[in-house]
C-alpha positions in Angstrom: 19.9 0.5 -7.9 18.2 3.7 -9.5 14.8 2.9 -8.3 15.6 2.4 -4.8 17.5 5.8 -4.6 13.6 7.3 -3.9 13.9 5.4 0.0 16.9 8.4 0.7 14.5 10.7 2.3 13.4 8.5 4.3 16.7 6.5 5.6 18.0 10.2 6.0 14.9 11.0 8.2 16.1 8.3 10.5 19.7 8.9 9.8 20.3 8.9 13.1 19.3 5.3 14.1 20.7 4.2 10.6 24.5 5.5 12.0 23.8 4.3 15.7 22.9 0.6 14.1 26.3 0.3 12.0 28.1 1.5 15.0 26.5 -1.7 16.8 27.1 -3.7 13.7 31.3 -2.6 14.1 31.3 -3.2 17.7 29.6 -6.6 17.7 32.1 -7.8 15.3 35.1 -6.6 16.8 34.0 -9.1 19.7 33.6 -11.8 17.1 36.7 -11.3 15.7 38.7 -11.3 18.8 37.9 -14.6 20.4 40.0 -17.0 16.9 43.1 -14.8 18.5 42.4 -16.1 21.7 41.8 -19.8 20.3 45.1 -19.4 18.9 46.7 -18.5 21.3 45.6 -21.3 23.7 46.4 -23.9 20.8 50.1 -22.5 20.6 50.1 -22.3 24.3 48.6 -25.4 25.0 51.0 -27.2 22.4 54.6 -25.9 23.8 53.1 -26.6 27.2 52.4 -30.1 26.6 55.8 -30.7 25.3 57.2 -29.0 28.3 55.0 -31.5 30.8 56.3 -34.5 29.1 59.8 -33.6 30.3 58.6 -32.8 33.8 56.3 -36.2 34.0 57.4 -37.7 37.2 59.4 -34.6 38.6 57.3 -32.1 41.1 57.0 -29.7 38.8 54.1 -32.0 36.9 51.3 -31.2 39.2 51.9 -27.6 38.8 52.0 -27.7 35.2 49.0 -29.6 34.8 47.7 -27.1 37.3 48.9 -24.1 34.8 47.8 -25.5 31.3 44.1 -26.4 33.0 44.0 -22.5 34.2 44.9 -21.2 31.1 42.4 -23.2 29.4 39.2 -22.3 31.9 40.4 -18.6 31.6 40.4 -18.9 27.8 37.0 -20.5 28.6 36.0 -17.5 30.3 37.1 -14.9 28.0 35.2 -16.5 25.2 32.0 -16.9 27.2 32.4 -12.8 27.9 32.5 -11.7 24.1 30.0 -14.4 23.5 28.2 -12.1 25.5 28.8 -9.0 24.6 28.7 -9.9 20.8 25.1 -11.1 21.4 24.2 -7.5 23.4 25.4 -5.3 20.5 23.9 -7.5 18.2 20.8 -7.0 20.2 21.1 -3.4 20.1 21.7 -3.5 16.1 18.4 -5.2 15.3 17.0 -3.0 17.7 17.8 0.0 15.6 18.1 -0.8 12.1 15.0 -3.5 12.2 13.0 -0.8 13.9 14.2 1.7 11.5 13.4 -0.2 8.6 9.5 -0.4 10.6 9.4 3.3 10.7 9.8 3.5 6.9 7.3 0.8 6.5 4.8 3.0 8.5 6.1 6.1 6.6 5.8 4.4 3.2 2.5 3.0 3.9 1.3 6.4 4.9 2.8 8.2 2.3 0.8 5.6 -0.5 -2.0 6.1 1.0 -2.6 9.8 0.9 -1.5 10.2 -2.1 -4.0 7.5 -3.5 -6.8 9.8 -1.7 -5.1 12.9 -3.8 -5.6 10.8 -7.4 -8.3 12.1 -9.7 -11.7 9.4 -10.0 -9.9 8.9 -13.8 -7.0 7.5 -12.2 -9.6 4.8 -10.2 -11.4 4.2 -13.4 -8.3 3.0 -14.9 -6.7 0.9 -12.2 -7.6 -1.8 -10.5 -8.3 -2.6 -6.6 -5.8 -5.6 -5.9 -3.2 -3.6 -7.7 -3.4 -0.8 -5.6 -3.3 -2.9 -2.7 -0.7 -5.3 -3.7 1.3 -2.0 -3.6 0.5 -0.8 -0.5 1.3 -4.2 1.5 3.1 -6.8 -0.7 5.3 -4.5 -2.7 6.0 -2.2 0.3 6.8 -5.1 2.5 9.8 -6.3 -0.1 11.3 -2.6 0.4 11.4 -2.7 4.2 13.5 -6.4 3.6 16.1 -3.8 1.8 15.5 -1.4 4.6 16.1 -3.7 7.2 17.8 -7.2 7.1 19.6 -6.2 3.8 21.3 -3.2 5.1 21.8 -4.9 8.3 23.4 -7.9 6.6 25.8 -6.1 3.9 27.3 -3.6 6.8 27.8 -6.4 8.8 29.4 -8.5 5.9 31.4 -5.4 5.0 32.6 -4.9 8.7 33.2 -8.5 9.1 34.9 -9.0 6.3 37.3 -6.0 6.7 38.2 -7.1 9.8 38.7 -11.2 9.1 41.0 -9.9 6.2 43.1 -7.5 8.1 43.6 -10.0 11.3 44.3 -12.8 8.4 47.1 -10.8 6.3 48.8 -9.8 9.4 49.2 -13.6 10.0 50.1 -14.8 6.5 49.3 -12.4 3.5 50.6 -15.0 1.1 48.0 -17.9 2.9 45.4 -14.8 2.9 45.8 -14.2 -0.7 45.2 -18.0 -1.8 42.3 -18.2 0.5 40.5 -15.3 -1.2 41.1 -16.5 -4.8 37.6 -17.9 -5.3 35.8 -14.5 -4.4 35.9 -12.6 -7.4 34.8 -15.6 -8.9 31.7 -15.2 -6.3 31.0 -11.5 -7.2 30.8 -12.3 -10.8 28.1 -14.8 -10.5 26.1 -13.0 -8.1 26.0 -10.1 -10.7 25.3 -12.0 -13.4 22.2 -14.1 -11.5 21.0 -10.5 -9.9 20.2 -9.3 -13.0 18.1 -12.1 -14.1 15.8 -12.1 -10.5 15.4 -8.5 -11.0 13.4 -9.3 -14.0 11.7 -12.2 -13.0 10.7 -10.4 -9.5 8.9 -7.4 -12.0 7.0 -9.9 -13.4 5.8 -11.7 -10.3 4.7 -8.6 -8.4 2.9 -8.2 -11.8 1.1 -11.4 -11.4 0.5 -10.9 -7.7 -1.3 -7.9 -8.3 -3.3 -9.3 -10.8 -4.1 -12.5 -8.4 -5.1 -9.9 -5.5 -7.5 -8.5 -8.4 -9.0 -11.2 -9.2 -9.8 -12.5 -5.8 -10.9 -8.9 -4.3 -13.7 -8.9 -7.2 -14.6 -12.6 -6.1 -15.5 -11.5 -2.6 -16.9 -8.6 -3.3 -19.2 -10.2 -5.9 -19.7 -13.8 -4.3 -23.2 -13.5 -5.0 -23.5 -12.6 -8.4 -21.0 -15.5 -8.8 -23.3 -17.9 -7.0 -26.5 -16.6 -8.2 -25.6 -17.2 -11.8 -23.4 -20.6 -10.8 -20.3 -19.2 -12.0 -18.0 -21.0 -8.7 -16.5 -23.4 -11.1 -15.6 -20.4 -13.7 -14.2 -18.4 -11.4 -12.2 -21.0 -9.6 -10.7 -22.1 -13.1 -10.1 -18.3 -13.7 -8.3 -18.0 -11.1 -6.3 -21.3 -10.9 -5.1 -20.3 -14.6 -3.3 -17.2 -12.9 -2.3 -19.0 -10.2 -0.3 -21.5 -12.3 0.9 -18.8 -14.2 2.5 -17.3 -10.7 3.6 -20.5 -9.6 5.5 -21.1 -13.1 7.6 -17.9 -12.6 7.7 -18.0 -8.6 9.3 -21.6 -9.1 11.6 -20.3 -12.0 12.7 -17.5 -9.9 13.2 -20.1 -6.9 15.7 -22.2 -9.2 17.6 -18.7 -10.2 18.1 -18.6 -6.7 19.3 -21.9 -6.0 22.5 -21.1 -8.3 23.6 -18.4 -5.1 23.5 -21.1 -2.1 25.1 -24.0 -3.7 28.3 -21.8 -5.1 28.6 -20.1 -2.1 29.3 -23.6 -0.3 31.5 -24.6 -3.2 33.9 -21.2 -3.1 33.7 -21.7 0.9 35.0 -25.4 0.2 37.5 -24.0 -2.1 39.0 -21.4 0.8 38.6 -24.4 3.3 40.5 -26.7 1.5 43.4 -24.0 0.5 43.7 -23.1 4.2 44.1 -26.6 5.3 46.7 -27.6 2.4 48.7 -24.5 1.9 48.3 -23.9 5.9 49.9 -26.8 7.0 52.4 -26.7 4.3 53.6 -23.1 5.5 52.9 -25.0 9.4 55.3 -27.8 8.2 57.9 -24.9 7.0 57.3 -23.2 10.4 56.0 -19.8 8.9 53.0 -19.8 10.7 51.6 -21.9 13.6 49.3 -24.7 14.0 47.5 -22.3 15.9 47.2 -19.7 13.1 45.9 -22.7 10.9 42.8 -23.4 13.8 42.5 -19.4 13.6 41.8 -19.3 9.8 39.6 -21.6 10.0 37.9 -20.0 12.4 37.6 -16.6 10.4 36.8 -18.2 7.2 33.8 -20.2 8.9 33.1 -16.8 10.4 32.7 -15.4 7.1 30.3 -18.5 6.0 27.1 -16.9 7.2 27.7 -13.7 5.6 29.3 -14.8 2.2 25.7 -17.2 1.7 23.7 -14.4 3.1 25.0 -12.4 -0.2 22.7 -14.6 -2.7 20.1 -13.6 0.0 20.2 -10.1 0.6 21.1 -9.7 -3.7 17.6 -11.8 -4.3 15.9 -9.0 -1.5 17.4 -5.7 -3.0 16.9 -7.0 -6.8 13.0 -7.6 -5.1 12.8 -4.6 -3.6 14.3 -2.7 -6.8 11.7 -4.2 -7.9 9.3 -3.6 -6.1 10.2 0.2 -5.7 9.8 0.7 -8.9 5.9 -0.3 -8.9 6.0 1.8 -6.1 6.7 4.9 -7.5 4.6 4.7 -10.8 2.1 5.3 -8.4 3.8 8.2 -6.1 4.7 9.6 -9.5 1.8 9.8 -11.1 0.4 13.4 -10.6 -3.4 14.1 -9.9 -5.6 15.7 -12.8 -7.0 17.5 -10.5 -5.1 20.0 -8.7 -5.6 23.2 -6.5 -4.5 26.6 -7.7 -2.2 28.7 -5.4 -4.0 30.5 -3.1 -7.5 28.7 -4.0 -10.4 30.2 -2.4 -12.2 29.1 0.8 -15.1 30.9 1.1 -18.5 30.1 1.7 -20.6 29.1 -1.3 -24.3 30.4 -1.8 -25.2 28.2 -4.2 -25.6 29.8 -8.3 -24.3 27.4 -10.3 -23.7 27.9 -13.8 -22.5 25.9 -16.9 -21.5 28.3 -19.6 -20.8 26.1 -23.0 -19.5 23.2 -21.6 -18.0 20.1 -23.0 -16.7 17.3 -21.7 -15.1 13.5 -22.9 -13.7 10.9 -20.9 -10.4 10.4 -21.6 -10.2 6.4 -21.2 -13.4 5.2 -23.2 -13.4 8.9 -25.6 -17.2 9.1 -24.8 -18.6 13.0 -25.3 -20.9 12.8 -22.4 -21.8 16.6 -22.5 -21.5 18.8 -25.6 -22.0 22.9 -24.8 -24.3 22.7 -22.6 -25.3 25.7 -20.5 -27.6 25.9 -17.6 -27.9 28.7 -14.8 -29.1 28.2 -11.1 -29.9 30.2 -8.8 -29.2 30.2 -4.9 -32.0 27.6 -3.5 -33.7 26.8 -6.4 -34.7 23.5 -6.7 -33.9 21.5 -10.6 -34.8 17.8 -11.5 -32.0 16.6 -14.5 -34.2 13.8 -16.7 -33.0 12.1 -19.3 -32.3 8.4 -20.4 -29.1 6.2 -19.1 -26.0 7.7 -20.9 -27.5 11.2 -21.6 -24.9 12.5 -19.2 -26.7 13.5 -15.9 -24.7 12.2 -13.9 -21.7 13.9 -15.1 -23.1 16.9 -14.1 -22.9 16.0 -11.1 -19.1 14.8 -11.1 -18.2 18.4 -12.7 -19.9 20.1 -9.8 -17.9 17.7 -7.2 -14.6 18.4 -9.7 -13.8 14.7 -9.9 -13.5 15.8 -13.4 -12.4 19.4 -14.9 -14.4 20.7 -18.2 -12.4 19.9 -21.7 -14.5 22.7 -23.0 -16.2 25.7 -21.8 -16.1 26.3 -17.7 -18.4 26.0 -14.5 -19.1 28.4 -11.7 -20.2 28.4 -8.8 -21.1 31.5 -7.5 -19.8 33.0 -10.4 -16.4 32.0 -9.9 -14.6 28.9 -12.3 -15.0 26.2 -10.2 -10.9 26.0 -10.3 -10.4 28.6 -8.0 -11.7 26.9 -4.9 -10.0 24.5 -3.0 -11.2 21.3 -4.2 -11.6 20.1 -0.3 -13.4 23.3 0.5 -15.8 22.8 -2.5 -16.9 19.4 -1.9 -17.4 20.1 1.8 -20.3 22.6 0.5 -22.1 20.2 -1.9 -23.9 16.9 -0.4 -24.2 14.1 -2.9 -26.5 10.8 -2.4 -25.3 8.3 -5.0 -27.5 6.2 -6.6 -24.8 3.1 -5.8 -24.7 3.7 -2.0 -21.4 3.1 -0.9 -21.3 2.1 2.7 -18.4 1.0 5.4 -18.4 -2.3 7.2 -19.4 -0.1 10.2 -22.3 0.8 12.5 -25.4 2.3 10.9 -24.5 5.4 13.7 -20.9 5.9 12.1 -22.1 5.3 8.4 -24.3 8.5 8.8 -22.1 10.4 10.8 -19.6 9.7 8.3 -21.2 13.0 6.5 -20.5 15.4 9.5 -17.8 13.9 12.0 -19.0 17.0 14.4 -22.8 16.1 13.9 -24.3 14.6 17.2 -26.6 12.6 18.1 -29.8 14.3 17.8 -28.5 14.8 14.4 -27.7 11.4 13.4 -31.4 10.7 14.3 -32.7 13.1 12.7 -31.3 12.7 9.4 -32.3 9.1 9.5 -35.8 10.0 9.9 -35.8 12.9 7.1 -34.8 9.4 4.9 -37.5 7.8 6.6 -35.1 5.1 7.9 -35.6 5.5 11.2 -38.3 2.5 11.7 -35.7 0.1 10.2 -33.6 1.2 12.9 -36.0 0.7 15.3 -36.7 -3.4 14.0 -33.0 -3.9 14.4 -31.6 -5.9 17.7 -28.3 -3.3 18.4 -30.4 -0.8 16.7 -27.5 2.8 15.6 -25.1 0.1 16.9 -25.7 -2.7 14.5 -23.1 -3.1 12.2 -23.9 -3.7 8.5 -21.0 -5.7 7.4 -18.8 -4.7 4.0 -20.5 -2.7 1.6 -23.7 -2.6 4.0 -24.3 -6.3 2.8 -27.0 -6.8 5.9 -29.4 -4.4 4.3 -31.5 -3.9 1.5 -31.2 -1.9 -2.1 -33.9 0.3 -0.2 -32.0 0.4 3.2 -28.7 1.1 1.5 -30.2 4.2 -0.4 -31.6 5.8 2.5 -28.5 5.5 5.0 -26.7 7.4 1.8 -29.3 9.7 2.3 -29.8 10.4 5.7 -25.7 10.7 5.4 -26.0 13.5 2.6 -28.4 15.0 4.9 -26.7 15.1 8.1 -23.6 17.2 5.7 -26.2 20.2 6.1 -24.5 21.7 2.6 -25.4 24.4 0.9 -25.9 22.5 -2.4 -28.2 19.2 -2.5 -27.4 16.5 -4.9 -29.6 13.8 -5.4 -28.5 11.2 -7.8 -31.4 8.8 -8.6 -31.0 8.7 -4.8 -34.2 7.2 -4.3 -34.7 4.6 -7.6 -34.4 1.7 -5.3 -37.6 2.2 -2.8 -41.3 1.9 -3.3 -43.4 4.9 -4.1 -44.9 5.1 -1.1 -41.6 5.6 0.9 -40.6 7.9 -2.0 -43.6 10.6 -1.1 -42.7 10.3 2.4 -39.1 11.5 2.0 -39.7 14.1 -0.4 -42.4 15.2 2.3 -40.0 14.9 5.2 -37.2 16.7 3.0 -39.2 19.9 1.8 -38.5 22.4 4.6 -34.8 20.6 4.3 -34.6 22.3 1.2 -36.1 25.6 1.1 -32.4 27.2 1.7 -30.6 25.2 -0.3 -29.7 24.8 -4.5 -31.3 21.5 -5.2 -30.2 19.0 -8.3 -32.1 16.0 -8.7 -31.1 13.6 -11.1 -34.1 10.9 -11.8 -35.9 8.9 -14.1 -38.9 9.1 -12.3 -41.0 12.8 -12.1 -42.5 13.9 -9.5 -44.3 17.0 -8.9 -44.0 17.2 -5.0 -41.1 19.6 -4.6 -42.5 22.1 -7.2 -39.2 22.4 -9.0 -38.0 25.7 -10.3 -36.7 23.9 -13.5 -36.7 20.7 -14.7 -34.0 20.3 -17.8 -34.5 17.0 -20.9 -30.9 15.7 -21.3 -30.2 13.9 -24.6 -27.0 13.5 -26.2 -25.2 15.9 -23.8 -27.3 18.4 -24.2 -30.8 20.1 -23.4 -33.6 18.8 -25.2 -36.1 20.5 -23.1 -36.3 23.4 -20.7 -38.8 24.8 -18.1 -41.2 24.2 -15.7 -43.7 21.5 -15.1 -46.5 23.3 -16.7 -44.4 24.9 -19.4 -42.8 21.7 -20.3 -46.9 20.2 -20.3 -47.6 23.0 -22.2 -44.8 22.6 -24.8 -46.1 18.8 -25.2 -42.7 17.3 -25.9 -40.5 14.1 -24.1 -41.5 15.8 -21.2 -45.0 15.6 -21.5 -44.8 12.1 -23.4 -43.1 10.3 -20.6 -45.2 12.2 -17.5 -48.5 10.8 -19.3 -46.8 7.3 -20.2 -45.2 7.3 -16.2 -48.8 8.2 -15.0 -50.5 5.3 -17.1 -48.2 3.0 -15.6 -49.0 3.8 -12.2 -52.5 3.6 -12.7 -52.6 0.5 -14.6 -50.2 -0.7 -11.2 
């Protein structure tokens, strides 16, 4: 199958093992296909001898044969015993490298999936969901190691197998070899004709799945919206709808699958019965042996386990085509945003500068700035203020390059923000988010998380720049406590100041507050713009809030509306211009008096 032809590189990274496995696989089976020449030969010998003892029965000579057909039969015995053993050890040693190569590609896979979802553009995540990219990562990749591992496994071993039963059979009888095998192409037709149909219906289940795996990852995540608005019931209706949905098509598949297992027994029955009637018709005519009869049977009985295990490994590779195929919409899909050759890594100052830019997002068609230019110098501090939608925070995206400008360009330093290596850039800007992201970790790792090299003075002391410190302290396992997924243990507050203190620790040259601080009281709020003021006297600050304060004395302070600047200036000259500025200062201030 074409979409599996993508898993090359990697079976001929293990080549090696691959070859080393069939090479087991070959040697196994010539042990299995020795001992039904041995039982044949014991038959034949055990038959003339018997005839010979009944014309010795009562002579001297009847001990001794008795003696001879019981030896010939324990050695027999023996020799069977021995390739029963050996068979066994190469099998041992074939699992032991085509199983453990097929793990290998798992690892690989899984690996390869996952840093290239790290390389996707934040338009890619906007656009996709959670489950699905997980379903991909374990469900679909799991399917693919079945091809990798029990299906090649099983088809060399049916192909070796089955090479070797024919040749031992035609050099017996071709004619009772030929009437045996009638039934197969019969066989290979129907499994084509049923693999084409599973291939379908295993598309559309992995489809379902993912959507399932959706479903239920937004569930947990948001168990207590569900339960604070007494939404269980919905959601479990929800949910049971796609479930019976999945079960409809993984029950329909099943039954597609059920035609493989019944007709292999039926053209096995077929061969059986040939090789007993035409067998002991040739027997009867003395062209073959009754012994040659015992050793067909043998070889088509061999053959059993392999010939069912063809509606088995077909269902696995039509799954893992499949599968494969989801797989690589993924690995396929290139990143918007991309390096230049030879990108820059040099250190950043800190002048930013937006010269006419314009930007829309591609999966809504929103214009969320519209030329907008602004210039910043190295380690001045700006506030961004402007109501939800005006596109602040999209300023900050540009300036991170999860996004590229559809119009105009940014600089930092002078320099299109292109030319640097995207990695290199983002290690010199510090963002706090206003939706504080946070690992199911320790409170220590969550904050190291910004510097991996920071220690752990520093860990401390960014935690009390965000004045989180005496939470901390009122903790039983204090650093150590682990916040559980999404920091669920804390508060709105809590959360917003780890995210901080995390931003902080990055020691950046650029400072990027996104209403980092909407969720705590004011009080807390004066305390870490007090605690943060020598923090920032080196570096180019952009705060993005709904809330003015005066404390850090910004150098400007820009009015978004629209996507672009209303207003422009400082404090005073804003005061003095008496615009939205000065409006919502004097309307912020009556509320906090009237508070």
């Amino acid at each position: 199958m074409k979409n599996l032809r993508s898993l090359n590189k990697y079976i001929w990274r293990y080549k090696w093992r691959l070859l080393l496995g069939m090479a087991f696989v070959s040697v196994s089976n010539v042990f299995a296909v020795i001992p039904p020449v041995v039982i044949r030969n014991v038959i034949d010998s055990v038959q003339s001898n018997v005839n010979a003892y009944h014309l010795v029965i009562g002579t001297n000579a009847e001990g001794d044969m008795r003696s001879y057909v019981f030896n010939l039969v324990l050695r027999s015995g023996l020799i069977l015993l021995g390739l029963a053993i050996a068979r066994g050890l190469f099998m041992f040693f074939m699992r032991q490298t085509i199983i453990v190569m097929s793990r290998f590609i798992e690892y690989d896979l899984k690996n390869d999936i996952y840093a290239h979802y790290q390389k996707l553009s934040t338009n890619f995540y906007k656009t996709h969901y959670t489950g699905d990219l997980m379903n991909r990562i374990s469900e679909d990749v799991s399917r693919v190691r079945m091809y990798l591992g029990p299906a090649i496994m099983y088809t060399t071993n049916l192909v070796v197998l089955t090479v070797m039963c024919l040749w031992n059979m035609i050099r017996v009888s071709p004619m009772l070899t030929l009437y045996v095998i009638i039934p197969l192409p019969i066989l290979a037709a129907t499994i084509y004709f049923v693999n084409r149909i599973i291939f379908r219906k295993s598309e559309k289940i992995q489809s379902q799945l993912s959507d399932m795996t959706t479903i239920a990852q937004e569930s947990y995540s948001g168990i207590r919206v569900i339960k604070s608005y007494v939404q269980e019931r919905a959601m479990l209706g929800f949910f049971n709808n796609k479930s019976e949905e999945y079960r409809k098509t993984a029950i329909n598949l099943s039954m597609t699958e059920a035609v493989f297992f019944p007709s292999m027994n039926l053209f096995i029955g077929l061969s059986m019965l040939s090789t007993v009637l035409i067998g002991g018709y040739y027997a009867i005519e003395g062209q073959i042996t009754a012994g040659n009869i015992a050793e067909f049977i043998i070889y088509i009985t061999m053959l059993m386990f392999p010939m069912m295990a063809i509606g088995w490994v077909a269902s696995i590779v039509q799954r893992a085509g499949a599968s494969q195929k989801r797989i690589d919409e993924f690995l396929n899909t290139e990143p918007d945003i991309k390096d230049e050759e030879n990108a820059l890594t040099t250190a950043v100052k800190g002048k930013v500068t937006f010269t006419n830019v314009g930007f829309t997002y591609s999966h809504t068609g929103i214009k969320a700035l519209n030329n907008f230019n602004l210039d910043i110098a190295p380690g001045e501090r700006v506030a961004v203020i402007g109501k939800t939608g005006s596109g602040k925070s999209t300023l900050v995206h540009m300036l991170l390059r999860m996004y590229d400008a559809t119009e105009g360009e940014v600089l930092i330093d002078g320099t299109p923000i292109q030319k640097y290596n995207q990695h290199h850039l983002r290690a010199q800007v510090a963002y706090a988010p206003q939706e504080a992201y946070l690992f199911s970790d320790t409170i220590y790792n969550n904050i190291k998380f910004g510097r991996s090299e920071a220690t752990e003075r520093d860990v401390k002391e960014a935690a009390r720049m965000a004045d989180f410190q005496k939470d901390i302290d009122g903790l039983k396992d204090g650093y150590q406590t682990v916040i559980g997924e999404r920091g669920v243990m804390l508060s709105g507050g809590q959360k917003q100041r780890l995210v901080l203190a995390r931003a902080i620790i990055k020691n950046s040259p650029i400072l990027m507050l996104d209403e980092a601080l909407s969720a705590v009281d004011t009080q807390t709020e004066q305390t870490i713009l007090n605690n943060l003021k020598e923090y920032i006297k080196d570096k180019t600050t952009i705060v993005i809030t709904h809330r003015i304060f005066t404390t850090w004395n910004f150098d400007k302070i820009i009015m978004l509306d629209d996507g672009g600047i209303a207003e422009q200036g400082t404090h005073e000259e804003l005061m003095q211009l008496n615009g939205r500025y000065a409006k919502l200062y004097r309307h912020q201030n009556e509320v906090n008096t009237t508070a």
